[in-house]
C-alpha positions as CSV (number, residue, x, y, z in Angstrom):
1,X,0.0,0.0,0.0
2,X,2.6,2.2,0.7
3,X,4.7,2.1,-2.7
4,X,1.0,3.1,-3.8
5,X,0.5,6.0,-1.8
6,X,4.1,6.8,-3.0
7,X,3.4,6.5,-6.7
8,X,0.7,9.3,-6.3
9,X,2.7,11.6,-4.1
10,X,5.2,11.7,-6.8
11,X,2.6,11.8,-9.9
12,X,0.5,14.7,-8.2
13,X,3.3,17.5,-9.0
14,X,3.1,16.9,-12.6
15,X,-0.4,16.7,-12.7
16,X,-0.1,20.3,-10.6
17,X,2.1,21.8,-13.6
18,X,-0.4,20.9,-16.1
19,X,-3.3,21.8,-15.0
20,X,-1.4,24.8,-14.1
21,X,-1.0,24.8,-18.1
22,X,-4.4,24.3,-19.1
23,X,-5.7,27.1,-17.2
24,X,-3.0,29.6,-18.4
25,X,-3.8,27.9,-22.1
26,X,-7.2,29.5,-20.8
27,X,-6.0,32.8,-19.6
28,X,-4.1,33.9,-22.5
29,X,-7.4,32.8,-24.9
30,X,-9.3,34.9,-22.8
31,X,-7.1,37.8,-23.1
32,X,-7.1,36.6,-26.8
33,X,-10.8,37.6,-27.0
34,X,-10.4,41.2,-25.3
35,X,-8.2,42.1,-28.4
36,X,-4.7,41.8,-27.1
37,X,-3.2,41.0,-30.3
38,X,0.8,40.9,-29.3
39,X,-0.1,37.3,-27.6
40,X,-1.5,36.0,-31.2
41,X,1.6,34.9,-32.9
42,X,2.0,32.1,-35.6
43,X,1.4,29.2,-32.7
44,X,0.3,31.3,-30.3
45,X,-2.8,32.3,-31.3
46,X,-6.5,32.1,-30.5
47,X,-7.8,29.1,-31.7
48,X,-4.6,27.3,-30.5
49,X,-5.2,28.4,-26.9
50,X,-8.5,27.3,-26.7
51,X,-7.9,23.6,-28.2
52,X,-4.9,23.8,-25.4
53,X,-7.0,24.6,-22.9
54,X,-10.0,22.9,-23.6
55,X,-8.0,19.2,-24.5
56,X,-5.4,19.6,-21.1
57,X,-8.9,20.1,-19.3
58,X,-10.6,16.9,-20.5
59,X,-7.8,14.6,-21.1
60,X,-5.3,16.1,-18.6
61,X,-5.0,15.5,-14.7
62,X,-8.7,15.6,-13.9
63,X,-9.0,12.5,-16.2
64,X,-6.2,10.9,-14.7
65,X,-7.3,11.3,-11.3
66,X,-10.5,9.6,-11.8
67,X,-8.7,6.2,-12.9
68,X,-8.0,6.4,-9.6
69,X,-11.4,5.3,-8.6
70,X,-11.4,1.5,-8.6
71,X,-8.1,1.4,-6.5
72,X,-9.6,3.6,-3.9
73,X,-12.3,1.1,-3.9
74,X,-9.6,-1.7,-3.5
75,X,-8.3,0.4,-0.6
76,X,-11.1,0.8,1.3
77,X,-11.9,-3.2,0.9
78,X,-8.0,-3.6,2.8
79,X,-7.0,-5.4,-0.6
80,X,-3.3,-4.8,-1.3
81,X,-2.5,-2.5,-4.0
82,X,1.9,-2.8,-4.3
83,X,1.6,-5.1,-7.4
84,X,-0.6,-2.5,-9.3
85,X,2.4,0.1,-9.0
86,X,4.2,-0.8,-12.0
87,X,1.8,-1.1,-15.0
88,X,0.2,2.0,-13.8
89,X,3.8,3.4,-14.1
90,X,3.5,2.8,-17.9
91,X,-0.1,3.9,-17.8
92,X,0.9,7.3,-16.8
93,X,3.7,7.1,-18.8
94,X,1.6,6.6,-22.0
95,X,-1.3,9.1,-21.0
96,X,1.7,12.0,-20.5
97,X,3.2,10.7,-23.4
98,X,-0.4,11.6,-25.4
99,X,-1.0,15.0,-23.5
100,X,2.7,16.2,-24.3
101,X,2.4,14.8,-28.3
102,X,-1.5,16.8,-28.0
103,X,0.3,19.7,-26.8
104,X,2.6,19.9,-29.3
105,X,1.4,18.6,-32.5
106,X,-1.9,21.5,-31.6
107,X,0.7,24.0,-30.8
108,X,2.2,23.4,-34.5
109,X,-0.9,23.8,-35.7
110,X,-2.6,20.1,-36.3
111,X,-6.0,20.5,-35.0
112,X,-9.8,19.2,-36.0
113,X,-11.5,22.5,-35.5
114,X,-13.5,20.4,-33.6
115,X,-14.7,21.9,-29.4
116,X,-14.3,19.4,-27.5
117,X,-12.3,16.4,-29.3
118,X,-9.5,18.7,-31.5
119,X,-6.5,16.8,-31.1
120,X,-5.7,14.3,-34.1
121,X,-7.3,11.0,-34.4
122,X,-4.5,8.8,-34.1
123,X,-3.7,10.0,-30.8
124,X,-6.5,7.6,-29.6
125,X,-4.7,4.9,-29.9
126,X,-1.9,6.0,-27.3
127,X,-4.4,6.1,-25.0
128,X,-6.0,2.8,-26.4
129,X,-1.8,1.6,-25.4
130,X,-2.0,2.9,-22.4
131,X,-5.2,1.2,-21.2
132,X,-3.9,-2.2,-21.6
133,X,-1.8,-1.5,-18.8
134,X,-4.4,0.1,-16.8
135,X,-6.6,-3.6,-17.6
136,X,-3.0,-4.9,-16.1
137,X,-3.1,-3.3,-12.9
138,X,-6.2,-3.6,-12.2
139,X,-6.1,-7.2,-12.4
140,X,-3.0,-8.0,-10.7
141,X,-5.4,-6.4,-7.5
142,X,-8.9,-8.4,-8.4
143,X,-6.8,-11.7,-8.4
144,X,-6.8,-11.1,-4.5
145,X,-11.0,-11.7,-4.4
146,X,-11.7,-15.3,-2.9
147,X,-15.7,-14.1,-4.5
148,X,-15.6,-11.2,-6.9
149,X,-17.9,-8.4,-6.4
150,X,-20.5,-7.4,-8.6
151,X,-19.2,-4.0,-9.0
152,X,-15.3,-5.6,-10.2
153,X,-17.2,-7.6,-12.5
154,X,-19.7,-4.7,-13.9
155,X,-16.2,-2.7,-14.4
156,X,-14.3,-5.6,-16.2
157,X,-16.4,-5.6,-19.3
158,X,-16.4,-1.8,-19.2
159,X,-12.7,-2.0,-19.3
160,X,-12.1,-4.7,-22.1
161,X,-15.1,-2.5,-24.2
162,X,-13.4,1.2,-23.2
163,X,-10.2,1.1,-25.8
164,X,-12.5,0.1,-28.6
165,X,-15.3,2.0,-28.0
166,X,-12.2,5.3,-27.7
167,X,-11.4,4.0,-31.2
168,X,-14.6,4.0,-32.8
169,X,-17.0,7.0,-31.5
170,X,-13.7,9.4,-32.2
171,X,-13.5,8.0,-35.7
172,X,-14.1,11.1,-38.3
173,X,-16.3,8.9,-40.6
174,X,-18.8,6.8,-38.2
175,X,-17.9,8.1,-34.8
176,X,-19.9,10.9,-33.0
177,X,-17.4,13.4,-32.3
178,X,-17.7,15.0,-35.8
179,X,-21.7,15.7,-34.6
180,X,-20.2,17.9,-31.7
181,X,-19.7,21.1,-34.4
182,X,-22.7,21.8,-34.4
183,X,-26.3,21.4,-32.7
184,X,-28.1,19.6,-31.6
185,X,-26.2,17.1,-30.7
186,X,-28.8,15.0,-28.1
187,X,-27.5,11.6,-28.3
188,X,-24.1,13.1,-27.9
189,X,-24.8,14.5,-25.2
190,X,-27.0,11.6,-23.5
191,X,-23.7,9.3,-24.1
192,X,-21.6,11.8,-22.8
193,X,-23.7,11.9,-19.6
194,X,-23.9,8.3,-19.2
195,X,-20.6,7.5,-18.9
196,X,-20.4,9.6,-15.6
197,X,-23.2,7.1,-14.2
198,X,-21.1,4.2,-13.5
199,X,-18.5,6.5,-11.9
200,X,-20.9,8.5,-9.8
201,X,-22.4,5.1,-8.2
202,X,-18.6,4.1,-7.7
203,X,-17.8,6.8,-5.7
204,X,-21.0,6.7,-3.8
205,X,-19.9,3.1,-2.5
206,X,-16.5,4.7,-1.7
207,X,-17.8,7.6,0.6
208,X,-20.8,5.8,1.8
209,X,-20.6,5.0,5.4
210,X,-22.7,1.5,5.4
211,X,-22.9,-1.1,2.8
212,X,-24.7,1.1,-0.1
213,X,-27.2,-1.1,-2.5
214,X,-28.3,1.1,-5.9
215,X,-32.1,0.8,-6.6
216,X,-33.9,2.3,-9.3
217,X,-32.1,0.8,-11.9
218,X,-34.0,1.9,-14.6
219,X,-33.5,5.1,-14.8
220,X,-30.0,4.1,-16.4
221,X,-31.2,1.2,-18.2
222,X,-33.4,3.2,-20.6
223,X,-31.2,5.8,-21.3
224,X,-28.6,3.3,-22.0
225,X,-31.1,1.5,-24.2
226,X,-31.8,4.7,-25.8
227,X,-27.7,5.9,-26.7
228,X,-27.6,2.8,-28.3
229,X,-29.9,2.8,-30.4
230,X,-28.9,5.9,-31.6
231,X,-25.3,4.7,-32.2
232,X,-26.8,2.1,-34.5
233,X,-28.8,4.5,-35.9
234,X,-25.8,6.9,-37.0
235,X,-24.0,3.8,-38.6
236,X,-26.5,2.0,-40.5
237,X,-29.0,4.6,-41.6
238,X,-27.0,8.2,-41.0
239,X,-28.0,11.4,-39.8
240,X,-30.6,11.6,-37.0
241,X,-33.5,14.0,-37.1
242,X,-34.1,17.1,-35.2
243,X,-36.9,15.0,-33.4
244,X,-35.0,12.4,-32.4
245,X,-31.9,14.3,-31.1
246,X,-34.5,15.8,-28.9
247,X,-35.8,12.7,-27.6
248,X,-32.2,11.6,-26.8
249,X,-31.6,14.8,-25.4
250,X,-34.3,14.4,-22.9
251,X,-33.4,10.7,-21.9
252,X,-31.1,12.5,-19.5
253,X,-33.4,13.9,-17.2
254,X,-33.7,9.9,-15.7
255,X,-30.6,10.8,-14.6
256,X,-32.0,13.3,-11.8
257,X,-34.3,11.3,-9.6
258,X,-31.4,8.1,-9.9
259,X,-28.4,10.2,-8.4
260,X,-30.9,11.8,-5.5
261,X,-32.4,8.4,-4.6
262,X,-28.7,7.1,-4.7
263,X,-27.1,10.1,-2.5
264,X,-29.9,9.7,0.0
265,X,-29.6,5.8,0.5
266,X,-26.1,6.1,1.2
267,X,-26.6,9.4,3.4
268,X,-24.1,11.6,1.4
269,X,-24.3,15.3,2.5
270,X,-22.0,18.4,1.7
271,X,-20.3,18.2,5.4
272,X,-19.1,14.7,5.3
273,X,-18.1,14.5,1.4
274,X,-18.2,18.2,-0.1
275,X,-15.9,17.8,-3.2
276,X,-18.6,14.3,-4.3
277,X,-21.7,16.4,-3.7
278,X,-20.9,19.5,-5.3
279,X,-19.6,17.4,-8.4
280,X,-23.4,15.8,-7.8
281,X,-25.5,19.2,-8.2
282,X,-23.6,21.0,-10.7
283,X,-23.9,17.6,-13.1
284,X,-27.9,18.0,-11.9
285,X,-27.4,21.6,-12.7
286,X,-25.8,21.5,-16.2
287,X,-28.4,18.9,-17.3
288,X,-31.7,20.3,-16.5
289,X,-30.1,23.7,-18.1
290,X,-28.8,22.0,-21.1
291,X,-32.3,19.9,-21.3
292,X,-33.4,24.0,-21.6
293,X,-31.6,25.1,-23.9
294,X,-32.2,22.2,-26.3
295,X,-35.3,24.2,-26.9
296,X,-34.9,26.2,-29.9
297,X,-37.7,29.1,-28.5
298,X,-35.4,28.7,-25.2
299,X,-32.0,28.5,-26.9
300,X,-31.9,31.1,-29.2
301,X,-33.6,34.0,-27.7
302,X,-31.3,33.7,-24.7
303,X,-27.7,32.5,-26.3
304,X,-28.2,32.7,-29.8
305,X,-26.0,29.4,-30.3
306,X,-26.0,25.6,-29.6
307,X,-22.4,25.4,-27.6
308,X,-23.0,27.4,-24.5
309,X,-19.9,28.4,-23.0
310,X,-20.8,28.8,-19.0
311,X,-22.4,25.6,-19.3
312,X,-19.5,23.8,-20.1
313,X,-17.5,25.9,-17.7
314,X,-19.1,24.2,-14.7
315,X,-19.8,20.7,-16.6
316,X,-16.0,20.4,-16.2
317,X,-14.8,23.0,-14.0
318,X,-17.2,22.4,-10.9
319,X,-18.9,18.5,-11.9
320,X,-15.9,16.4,-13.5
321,X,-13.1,18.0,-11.5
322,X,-14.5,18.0,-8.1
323,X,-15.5,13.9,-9.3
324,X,-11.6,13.9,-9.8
325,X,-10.8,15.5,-6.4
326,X,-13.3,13.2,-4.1
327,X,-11.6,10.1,-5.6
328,X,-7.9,11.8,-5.2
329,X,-8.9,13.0,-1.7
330,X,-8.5,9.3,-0.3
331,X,-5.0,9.0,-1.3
332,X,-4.2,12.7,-0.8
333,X,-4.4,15.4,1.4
334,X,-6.1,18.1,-0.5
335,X,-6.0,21.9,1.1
336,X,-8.9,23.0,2.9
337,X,-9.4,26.1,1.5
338,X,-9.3,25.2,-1.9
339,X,-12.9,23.8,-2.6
340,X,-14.1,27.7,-1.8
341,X,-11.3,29.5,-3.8
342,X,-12.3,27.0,-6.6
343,X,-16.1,27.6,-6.3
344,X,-15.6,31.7,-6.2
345,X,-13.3,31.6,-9.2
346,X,-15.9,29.3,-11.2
347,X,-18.9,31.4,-10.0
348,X,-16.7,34.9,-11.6
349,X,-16.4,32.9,-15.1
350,X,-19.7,31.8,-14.5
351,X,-22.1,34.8,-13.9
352,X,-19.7,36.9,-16.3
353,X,-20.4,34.5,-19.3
354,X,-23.6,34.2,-18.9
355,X,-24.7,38.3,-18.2
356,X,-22.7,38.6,-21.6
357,X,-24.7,35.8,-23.5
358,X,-27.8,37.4,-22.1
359,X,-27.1,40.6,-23.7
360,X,-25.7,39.2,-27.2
361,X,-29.4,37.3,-27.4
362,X,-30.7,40.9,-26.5
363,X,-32.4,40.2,-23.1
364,X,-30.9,43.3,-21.4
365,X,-28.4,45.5,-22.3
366,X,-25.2,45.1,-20.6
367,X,-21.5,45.5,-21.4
368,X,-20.4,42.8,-22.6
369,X,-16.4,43.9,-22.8
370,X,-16.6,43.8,-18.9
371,X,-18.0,40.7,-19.0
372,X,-15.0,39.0,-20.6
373,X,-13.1,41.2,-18.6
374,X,-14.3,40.0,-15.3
375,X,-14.2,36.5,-17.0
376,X,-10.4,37.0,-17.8
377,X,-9.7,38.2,-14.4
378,X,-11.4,35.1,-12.9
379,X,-8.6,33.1,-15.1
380,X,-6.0,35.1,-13.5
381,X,-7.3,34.3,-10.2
382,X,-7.1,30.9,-10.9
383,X,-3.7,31.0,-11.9
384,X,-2.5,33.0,-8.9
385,X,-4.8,30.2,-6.6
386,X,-3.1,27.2,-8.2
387,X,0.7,28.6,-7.6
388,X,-0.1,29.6,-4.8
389,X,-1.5,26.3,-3.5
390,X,2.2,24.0,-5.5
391,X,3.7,26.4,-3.9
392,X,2.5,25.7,-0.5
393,X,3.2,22.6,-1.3
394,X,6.4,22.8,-2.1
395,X,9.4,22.1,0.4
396,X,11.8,25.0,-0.6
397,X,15.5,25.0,0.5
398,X,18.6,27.0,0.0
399,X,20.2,25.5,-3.3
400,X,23.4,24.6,-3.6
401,X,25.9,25.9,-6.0
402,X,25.1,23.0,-8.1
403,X,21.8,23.4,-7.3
404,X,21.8,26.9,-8.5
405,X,23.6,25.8,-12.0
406,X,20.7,23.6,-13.0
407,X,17.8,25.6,-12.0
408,X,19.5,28.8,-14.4
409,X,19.7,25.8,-16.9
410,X,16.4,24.8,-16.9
411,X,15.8,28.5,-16.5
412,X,17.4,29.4,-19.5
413,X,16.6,26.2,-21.7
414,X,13.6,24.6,-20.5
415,X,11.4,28.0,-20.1
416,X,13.2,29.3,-22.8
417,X,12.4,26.6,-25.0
418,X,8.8,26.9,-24.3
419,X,8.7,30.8,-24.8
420,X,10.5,30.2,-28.1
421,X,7.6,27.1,-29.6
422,X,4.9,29.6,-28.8
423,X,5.9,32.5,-29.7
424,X,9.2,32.0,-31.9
425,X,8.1,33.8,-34.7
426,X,7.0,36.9,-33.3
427,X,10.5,36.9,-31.1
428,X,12.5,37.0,-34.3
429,X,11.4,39.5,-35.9
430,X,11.4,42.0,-32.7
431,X,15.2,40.8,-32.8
432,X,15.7,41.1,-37.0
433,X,16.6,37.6,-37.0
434,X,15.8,34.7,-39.3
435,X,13.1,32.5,-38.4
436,X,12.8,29.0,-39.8
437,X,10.5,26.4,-39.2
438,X,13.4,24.0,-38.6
439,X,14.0,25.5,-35.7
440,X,11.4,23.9,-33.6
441,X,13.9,21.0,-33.7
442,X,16.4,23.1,-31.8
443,X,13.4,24.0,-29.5
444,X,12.8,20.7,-28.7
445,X,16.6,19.7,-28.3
446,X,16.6,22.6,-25.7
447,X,13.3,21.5,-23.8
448,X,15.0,18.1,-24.0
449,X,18.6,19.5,-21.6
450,X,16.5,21.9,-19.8
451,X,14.1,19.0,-18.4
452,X,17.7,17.5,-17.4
453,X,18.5,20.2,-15.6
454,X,15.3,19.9,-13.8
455,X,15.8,16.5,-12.9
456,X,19.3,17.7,-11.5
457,X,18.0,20.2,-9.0
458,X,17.3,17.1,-6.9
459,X,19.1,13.9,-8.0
460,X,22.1,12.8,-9.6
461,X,23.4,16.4,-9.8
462,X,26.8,16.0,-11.3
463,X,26.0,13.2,-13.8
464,X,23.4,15.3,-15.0
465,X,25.1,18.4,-15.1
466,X,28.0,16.6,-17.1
467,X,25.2,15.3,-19.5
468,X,24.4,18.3,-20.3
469,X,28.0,20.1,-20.8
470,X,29.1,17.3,-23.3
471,X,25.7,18.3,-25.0
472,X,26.2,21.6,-25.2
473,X,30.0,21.3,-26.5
474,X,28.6,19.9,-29.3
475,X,25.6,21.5,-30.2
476,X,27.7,25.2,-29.3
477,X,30.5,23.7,-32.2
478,X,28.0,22.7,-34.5
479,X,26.5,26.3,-34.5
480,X,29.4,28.2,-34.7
481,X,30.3,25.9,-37.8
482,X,27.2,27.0,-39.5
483,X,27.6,30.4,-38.4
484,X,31.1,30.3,-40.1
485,X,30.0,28.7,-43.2
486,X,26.9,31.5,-43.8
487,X,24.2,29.1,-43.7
488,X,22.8,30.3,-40.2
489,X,22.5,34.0,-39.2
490,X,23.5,35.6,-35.9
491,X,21.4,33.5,-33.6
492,X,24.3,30.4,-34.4
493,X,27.0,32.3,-33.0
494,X,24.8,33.8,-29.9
495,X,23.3,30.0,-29.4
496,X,27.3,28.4,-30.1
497,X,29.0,31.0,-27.5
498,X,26.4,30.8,-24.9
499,X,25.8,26.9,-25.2
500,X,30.1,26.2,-24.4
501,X,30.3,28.9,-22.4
502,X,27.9,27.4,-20.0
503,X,29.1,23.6,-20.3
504,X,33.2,25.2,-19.3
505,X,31.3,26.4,-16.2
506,X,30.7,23.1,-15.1
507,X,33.7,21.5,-16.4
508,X,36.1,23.9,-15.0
509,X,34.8,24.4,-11.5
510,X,32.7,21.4,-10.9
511,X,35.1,20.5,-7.9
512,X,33.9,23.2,-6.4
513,X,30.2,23.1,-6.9
């Protein structure tokens, strides 16, 4: 259990950093939107924020923190969780190995134009990889049943039918994320909803104090019935009908009286699990309203559009990521304050989006700059909350020399590296230099020593540190040679001088660091 417990003390910083990411991603769209044009450069620009945002939101930590959900389950039943240590390892792997190959290949410009799904399809099949070794783990722990539980067996289908059915509904030609352009989209979002059923009535037997039996069963069985239906439907016939979409759409109220009569059998209230029943109402709350605005004579008067944007602001923001946090809760200690700095900074985006939709569908006259104002200053809250809280966190001491040599090189290459892939172009030209796109390359070589140097702040200092000087010898040479030979402007020589200039730190004095 304890090598458990480890595992997610040491994956929760990187999960920190990137949601830290996604909500800057967020930030910087939603200064974007008020017109400040010198953040738009050629990867940096609005469309490219938003898919950053809105994909590190929904495939990022939050989603990882959820698979956490059967093992807390394990936990609580005393089962021993130590042999699930190492395939997860290679989950996590794989899943940061699809965020940071998301990241990039949307920063460089490869993206659907889709608003929830805009990463490229292939992607899916990383995280297809990846859960294999999830199925791994999770068996090496259900091996230790003498009689399996009805819930592990439920969740063993689900997890053999989970990669495939990732491959096919994100498929461009048959799957269902292409329907999410536009509206409506009612069967989308009926499947979407139902997938949140199975995890809700799992976390309900985790927090519930006694033995917690669901009843009312079919209120999940019939929408079930009905999203599949309208699968086949999409695959064998084609499009769906307005009519139909709205008979879909309104499947999802079943959901309502299932997840109250569940909460009160197992006697869930806000003072004994807050982060579960938050995550509760606002799912209650975002499906009666979207059930509303499915309404064309509701919809359109009030947002003029099918995507509204508050909604989904508390759909994720306030329902999936407080999910996320009740299940990490068990292994982690999350702090106090948090839950109300995170429900004040929602409310802001909240209200502000949706006094500004109100006066684009002509309701009441409002101004709707300093509603995206107050929205973008609700962003920078968040950003400001979430550093605050790492670093809080963090155990800060006084570096060493060495210490001090790695962080200005992961200051200097790491940072720099990702200053330079977003905004690259734009940089150049302030500084008349050349830009080609063949420098991303070099970008990434940079990240690439600069992450180095971040791992030599606290381990392995001087192998790392000599690593990176051998590196830099040769990459410094190689750019002075191109400098010499004309085929690279001033940026070789600048990049050669600093590059073994740094490295003869280390080699000279490194007796003395």
């Amino acid at each position: 259990m304890d090598k458990f417990y480890k595992l997610v003390e040491q994956i929760i910083p990187v999960w920190a950093f990137i949601f830290l990411g996604s909500i800057v991603a967020g930030v910087i769209y939603a200064a974007q939107m008020l017109g400040f044009s010198y953040l738009d450069s050629t990867l940096l620009n609005a469309p490219t924020t938003r898919s950053l945002h809105i994909t590190l939101m929904l495939y990022g930590p939050i989603m990882l923190a959820l698979s956490l959900l059967p093992f807390a389950l394990f936990a609580k039943e005393k089962l021993d969780l130590s042999d699930a240590v190492e395939p997860l390892k290679n989950y996590f792997l794989l899943w940061h190995l699809f965020l940071f190959m998301s990241v990039l290949s949307i920063s460089l410009g490869v993206q659907r134009g889709l608003p929830f799904y805009d990463f490229a399809y292939e992607l899916n099949f990383i995280l297809a990889a990846s859960g294999i070794f999830y199925i791994v783990a999770i068996f090496k722990i259900i091996k230790q049943y003498k009689v399996t539980p009805l819930w592990v067996k439920v969740s063993k289908a689900l997890l053999f039918v989970a990669p495939l059915a990732l491959i096919v509904l994100m498929n461009p030609t048959y799957g269902q994320v292409e329907k999410t352009l536009i509206g409506p989209h009612g069967d989308n979002t009926l499947g979407m909803s139902f997938t949140l059923i199975p995890l809700f009535y799992l976390m309900i037997k985790l927090h519930a104090k006694e033995n917690f039996v669901a009843k009312w069963h079919i209120f999940w069985v019939l929408p079930l019935v009905g999203y599949a239906i309208s699968v086949a439907t999409r695959i064998f016939r084609g499009e769906l009908s307005y009519g139909e979409e709205w008979v879909y759409q309104w499947l999802t109220f079943a959901y309502a009286p299932l997840l109250i009569k569940w909460c009160s059998d197992a006697k869930l209230t806000l003072k004994s699990t807050p982060y579960l029943v938050v995550s509760i109402w606002a799912f209650l709350f975002v499906m009666i309203q979207g059930n509303i605005l499915f309404i064309p004579e509701i919809r359109w008067p009030f947002h003029r559009n099918d995507l509204v944007v508050a909604h989904a602001h508390v759909a994720i923001g306030l329902g999936i990521f407080f999910m996320s946090l009740s299940v990490l809760k068990y292994f982690y200690k999350l702090p106090e304050r948090f839950m109300h700095f995170w429900l004040l900074v929602i409310g802001v985006i909240f209200v502000s989006l949706t006094l500004a939709g109100f006066d684009e569908a002509g309701v009441f006259a409002i101004d709707v700059i300093s509603m995206w104002q107050i929205r973008l200053l609700g962003g920078i809250l968040a950003v400001i909350g979430i550093i605050y809280f790492i670093v809080k966190k963090m155990k800060i001491s006084k570096p060493s020399l060495l210490g001090l040599y790695h962080l200005n090189g992961f200051a200097s290459d790491g940072l720099g590296a990702l200053i330079l892939l977003l905004s690259a172009p734009m940089l150049f030209e302030f500084l008349g230099l050349h830009f080609s796109p063949y420098y991303y390359l070099v970008f990434g070589f940079m990240g690439f020593v600069g992450i180095l140097h971040l791992v030599g702040i606290t381990k392995d200092g001087h192998l790392l540190a000599y690593f990176t000087s051998i590196a830099r010898l040769i990459t410094g040479t190689l750019f002075l040679s191109l400098f010499y030979l004309g085929t690279i402007d001033a940026l070789g020589l600048l990049v050669g001088f600093y590059d073994i200039s740094y490295a003869l730190i280390y080699l000279i004095f490194r007796s003395r660091l």
